[in-house]
C-alpha positions as CSV (number, residue, x, y, z in Angstrom):
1,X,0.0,0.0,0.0
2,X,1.4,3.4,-0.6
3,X,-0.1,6.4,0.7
4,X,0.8,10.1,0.1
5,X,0.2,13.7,-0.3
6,X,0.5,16.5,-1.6
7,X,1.2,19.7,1.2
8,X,1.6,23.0,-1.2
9,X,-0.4,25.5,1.2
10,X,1.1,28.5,2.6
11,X,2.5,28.9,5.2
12,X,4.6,25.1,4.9
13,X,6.6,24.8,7.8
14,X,5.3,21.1,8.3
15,X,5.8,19.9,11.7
16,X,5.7,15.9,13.0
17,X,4.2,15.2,15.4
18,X,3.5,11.7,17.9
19,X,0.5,10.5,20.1
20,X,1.2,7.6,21.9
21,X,-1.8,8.3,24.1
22,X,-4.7,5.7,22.7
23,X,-4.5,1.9,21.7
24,X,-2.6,2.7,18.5
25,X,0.2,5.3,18.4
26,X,0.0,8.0,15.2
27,X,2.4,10.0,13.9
28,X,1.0,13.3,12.2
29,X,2.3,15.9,9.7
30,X,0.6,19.7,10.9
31,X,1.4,23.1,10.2
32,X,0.6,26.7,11.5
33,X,-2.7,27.9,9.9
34,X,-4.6,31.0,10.4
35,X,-5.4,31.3,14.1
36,X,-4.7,27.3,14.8
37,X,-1.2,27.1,15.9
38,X,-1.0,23.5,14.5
39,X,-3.8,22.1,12.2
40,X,-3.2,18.0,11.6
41,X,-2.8,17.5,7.6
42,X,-1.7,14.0,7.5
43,X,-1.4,11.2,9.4
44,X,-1.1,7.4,10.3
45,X,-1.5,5.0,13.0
46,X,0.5,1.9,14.1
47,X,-1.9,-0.5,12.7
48,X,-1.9,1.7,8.9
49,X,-5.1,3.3,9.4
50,X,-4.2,7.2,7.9
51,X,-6.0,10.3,6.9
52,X,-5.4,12.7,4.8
53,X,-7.5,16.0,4.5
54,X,-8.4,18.0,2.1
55,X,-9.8,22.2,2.0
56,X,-11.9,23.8,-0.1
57,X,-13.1,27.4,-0.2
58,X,-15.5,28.5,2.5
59,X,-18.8,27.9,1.8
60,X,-22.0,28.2,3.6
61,X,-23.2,25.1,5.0
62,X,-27.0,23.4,6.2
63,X,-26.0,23.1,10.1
64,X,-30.1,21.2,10.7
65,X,-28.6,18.0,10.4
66,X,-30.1,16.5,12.9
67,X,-26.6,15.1,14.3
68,X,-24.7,15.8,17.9
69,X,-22.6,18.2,18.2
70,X,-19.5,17.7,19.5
71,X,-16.6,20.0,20.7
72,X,-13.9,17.4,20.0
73,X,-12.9,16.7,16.8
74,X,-13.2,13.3,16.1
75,X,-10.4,12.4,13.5
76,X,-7.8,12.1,16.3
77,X,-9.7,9.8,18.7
78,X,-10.4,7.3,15.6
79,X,-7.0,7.4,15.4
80,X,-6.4,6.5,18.8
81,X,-8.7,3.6,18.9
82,X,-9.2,2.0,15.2
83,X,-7.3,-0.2,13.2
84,X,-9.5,-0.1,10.0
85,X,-11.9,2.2,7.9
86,X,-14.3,-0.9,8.5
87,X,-13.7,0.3,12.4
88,X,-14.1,3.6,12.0
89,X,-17.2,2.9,10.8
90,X,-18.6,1.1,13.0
91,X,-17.9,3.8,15.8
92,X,-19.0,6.1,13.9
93,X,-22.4,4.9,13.6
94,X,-22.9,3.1,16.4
């Protein structure tokens, strides 16, 4: 399996960074954007579960969706706890 992308945003100054604090340990790519002082780009865990994300242009968005809100974002914890996508989903929509 090869995985990879593609980081051409401005500011790149990439930094790597390690969680060893769930069942799987991650190692993630993030750099400085906008008021975050580190926003994950990339990443994968011990077990070859990775992410990468992707931006688009602000746009305005339906927030009635009927779903919980959370204040956590919930890419890192599925991280920290799943092996495969197949896992993540069933988390997800448990």
């Amino acid at each position: 399996m090869l995985f990879g992308g593609n980081e051409d945003q401005r500011p790149n100054q990439a930094y790597l960074l390690t969680d060893t604090t769930g069942t799987y340990g991650i190692v993630y790519f993030a750099t400085p954007w906008k008021d975050n002082p580190l926003t994950l780009m990339t990443g994968i865990n011990e077990a070859g579960l990775c992410f990468d994300i992707n931006s688009i242009p602000e746009e305005p968005l339906n927030l009635d969706t009927g779903l919980i809100k959370v204040n956590d974002w919930a890419l890192p914890n599925l991280m920290r706890q799943c092996s495969t996508v197949e896992e993540v989903l069933a988390t997800v929509l448990d």
